[in-house]
C-alpha positions in Angstrom: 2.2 -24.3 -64.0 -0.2 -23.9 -60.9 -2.1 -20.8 -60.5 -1.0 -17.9 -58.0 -2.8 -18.2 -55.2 -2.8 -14.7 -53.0 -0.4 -14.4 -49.8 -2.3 -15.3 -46.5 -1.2 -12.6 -43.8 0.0 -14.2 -40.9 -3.0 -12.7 -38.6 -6.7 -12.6 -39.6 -8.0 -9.2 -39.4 -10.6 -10.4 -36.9 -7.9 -12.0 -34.8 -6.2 -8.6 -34.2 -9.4 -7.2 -34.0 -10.3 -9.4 -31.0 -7.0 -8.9 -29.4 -7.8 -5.2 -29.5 -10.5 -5.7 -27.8 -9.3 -7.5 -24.8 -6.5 -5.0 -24.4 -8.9 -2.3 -24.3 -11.4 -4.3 -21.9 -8.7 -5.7 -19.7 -6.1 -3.0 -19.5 -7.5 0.1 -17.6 -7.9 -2.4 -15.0 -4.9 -3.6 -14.5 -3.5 0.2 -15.0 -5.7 1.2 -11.5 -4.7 -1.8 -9.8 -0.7 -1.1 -10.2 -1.4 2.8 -9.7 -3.7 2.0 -6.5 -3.1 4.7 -3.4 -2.1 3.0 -0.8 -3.2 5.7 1.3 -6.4 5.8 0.1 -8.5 3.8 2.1 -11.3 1.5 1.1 -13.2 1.5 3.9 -13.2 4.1 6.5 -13.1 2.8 10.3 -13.5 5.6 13.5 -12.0 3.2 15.9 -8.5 3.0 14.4 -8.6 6.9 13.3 -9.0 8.0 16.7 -7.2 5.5 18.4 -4.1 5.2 16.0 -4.2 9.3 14.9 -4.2 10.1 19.4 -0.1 9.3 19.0 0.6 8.8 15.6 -0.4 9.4 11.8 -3.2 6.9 11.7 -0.8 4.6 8.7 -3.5 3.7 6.3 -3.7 -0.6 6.3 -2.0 -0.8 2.9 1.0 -0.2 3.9 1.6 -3.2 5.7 0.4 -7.0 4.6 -2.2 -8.4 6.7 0.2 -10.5 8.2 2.2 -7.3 9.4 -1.1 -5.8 11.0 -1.7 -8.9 13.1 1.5 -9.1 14.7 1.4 -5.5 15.5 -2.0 -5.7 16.4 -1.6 -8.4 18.7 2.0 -6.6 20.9 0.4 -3.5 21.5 1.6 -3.4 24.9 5.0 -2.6 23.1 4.1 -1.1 20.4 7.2 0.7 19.5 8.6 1.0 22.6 5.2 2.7 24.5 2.1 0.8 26.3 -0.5 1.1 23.4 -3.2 -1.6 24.9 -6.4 -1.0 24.4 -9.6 -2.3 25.1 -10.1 -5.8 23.8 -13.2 -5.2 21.8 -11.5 -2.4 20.5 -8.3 -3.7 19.8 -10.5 -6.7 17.8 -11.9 -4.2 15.6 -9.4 -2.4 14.4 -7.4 -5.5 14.0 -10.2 -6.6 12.0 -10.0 -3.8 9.8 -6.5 -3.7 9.3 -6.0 -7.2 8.4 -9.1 -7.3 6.4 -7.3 -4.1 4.4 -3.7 -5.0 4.4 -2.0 -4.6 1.4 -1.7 -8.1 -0.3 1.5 -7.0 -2.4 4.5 -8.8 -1.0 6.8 -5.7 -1.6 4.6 -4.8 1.4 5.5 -7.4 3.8 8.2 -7.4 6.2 11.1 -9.8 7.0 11.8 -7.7 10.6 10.8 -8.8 14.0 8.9 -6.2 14.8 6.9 -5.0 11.0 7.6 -1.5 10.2 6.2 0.6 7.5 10.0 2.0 6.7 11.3 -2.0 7.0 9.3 -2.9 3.7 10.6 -3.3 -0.1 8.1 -0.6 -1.5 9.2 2.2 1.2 12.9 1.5 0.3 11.8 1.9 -3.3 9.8 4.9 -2.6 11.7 7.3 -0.4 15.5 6.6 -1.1 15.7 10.8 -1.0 14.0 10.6 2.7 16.3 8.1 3.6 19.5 9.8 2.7 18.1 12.8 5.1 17.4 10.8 7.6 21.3 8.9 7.1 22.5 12.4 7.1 20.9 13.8 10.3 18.4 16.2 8.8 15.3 13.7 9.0 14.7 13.2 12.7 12.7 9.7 11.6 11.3 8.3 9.0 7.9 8.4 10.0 7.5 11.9 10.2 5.8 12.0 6.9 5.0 15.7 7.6 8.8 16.9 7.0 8.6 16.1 3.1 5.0 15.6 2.4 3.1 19.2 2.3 -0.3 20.3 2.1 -2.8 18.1 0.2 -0.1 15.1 0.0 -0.4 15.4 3.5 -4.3 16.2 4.0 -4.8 12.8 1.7 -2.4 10.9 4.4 -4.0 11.9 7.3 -7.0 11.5 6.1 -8.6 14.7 6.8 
């Protein structure tokens, strides 16, 4: 008769240990990237806040794929129906910008024509409530971020 010899676990104590480790090291990171604010800008740039913010709310770059930007960027002469040209050094740097700060995310690109903010995968997502307004007459558009965003939600989008 051999002698017992004592069970092996199936994981070393140092292996979980390790694993531990990583998960601490690796997860907070990956947590901030899937929580990021797409509103929240990481650069700042004057041009396209005064420029963009003279008609419109001044649509932070992640909310559109580079891509997205540079197709807008470049038919500003119909940009949504109005003349929105600009100077061409001007137009160049916020182009710039906004490409250089596009959301990278494909749920932010878009398969329309024209790239919308309200065409892409992560506004469907995010504002099926908004859209069921707007369906039912009580949203005027979907843009008008104002009509269910209110006071800080709405300072933080703007910007100010």
């Amino acid at each position: 008769m051999s002698p017992l010899r004592p069970v092996r676990p199936p994981f070393r104590l140092g292996t979980i240990l390790r694993g531990i480790s990583f998960l601490r090291a690796v997860l907070p990171a990956a947590l901030a990237v899937a929580a990021d604010d797409n509103w929240q800008q990481r650069e700042d740039n004057a041009a396209w806040r005064a420029e963009c913010s003279a008609c419109h709310l001044a649509f932070p770059p992640g909310l559109l794929s580079p891509d997205d930007w540079a197709v807008i960027m470049s038919e500003l002469d119909k940009h949504f129906g109005a003349n929105a040209s600009l100077e061409e050094r001007v137009r160049k740097d916020i182009s710039a910008y906004l490409v250089r700060n596009g959301n990278r995310n494909r749920s932010f690109g878009n398969t329309e024509e024209t790239p919308r903010i309200t065409g892409t995968e992560w506004f469907f997502r995010s504002h099926k409530s908004a859209i069921r307004l707007w369906q039912k007459g009580r949203v005027k558009s979907l843009v008008d971020c104002a009509v269910c965003h209110k006071g800080p939600d709405i300072e933080r989008m703007s910007g100010k």
